[in-house]
C-alpha positions as CSV (number, residue, x, y, z in Angstrom):
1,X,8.4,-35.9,94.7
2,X,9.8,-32.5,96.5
3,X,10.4,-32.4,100.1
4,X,12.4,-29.8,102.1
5,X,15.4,-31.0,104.1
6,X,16.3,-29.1,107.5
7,X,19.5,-29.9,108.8
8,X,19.9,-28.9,112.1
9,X,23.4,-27.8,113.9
10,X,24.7,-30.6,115.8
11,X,27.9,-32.0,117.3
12,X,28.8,-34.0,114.4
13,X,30.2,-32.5,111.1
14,X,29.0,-29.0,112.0
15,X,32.1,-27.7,109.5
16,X,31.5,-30.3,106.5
17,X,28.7,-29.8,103.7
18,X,26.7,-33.5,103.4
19,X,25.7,-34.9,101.0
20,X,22.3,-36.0,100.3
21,X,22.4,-39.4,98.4
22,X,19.1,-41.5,96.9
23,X,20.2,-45.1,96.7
24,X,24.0,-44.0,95.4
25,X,22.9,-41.3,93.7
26,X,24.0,-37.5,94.9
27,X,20.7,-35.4,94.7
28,X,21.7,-32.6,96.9
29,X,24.1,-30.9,99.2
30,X,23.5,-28.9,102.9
31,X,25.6,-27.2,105.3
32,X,24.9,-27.3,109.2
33,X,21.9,-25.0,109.9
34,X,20.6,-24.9,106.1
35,X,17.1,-25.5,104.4
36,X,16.9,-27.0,101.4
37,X,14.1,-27.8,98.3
38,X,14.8,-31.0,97.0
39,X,13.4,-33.5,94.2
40,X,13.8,-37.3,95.4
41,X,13.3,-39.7,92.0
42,X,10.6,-41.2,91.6
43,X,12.3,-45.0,91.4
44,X,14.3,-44.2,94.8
45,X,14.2,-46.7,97.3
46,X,16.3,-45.2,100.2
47,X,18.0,-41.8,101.1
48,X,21.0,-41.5,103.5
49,X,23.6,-39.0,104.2
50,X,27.2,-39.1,103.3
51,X,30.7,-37.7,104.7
52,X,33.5,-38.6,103.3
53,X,33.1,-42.2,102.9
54,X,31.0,-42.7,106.1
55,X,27.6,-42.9,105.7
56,X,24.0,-42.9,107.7
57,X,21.4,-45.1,108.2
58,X,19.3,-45.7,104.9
59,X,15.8,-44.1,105.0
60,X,13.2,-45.4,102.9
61,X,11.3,-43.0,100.4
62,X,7.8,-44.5,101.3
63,X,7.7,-42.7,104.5
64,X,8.0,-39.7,102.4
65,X,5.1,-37.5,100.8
66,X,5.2,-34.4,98.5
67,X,5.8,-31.3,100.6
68,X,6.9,-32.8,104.1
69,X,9.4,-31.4,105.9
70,X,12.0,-33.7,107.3
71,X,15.3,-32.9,109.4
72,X,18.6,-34.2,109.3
73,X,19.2,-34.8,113.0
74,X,23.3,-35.4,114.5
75,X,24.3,-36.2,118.0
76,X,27.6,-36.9,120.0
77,X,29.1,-39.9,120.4
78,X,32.1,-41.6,122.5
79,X,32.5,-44.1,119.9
80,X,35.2,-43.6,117.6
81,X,34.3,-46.3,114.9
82,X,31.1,-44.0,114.5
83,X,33.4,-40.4,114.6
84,X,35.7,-42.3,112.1
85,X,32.7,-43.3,109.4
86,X,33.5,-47.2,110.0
87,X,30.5,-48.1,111.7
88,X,27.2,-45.3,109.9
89,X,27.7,-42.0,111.0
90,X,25.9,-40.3,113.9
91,X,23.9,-38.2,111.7
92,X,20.2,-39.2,110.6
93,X,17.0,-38.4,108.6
94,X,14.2,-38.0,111.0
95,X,10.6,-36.9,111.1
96,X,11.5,-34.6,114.2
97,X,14.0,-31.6,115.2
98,X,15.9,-33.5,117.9
């Protein structure tokens, strides 16, 4: 399956290139502000972006179909286990521009 990934420009890890992993696997890379084509595998179960070692919230393929658009989404945070990677990062795949 191809979908396109935006990722938006947001507070968190506006300077750092994240990767875009399918259950461990790196299938692509985007930079703050980028679009990108990319093919998720067909035995996937769950996508999430990674930093470093901290990671996001898993997102499960099903909600995916050929040719949707979806948007990596970051906010702020006070929370320094979150800013650190400790706790999942505040950066997520969402159906919606935030």
């Amino acid at each position: 399956m191809k979908i396109t990934v935006v990722r938006n420009k947001g507070p968190y890890g506006r300077m750092r290139t994240a990767k875009i992993m399918a259950d461990g696997n790196e299938i692509g890379l985007i930079k703050s502000g980028e679009t990108i084509n990319i093919k998720i595998p067909e035995q996937a179960n769950n996508l999430y972006i990674k930093m470093d070692w901290g990671r996001s919230e898993p997102y499960p393929t099903n909600k995916l179909k050929e040719g949707q658009i979806i948007y990596i989404n970051s906010w702020f945070t006070f929370n320094p286990l979150r800013i650190l990677g400790i706790m999942t990062i505040p950066i997520a795949f969402e159906n919606k521009p935030r």
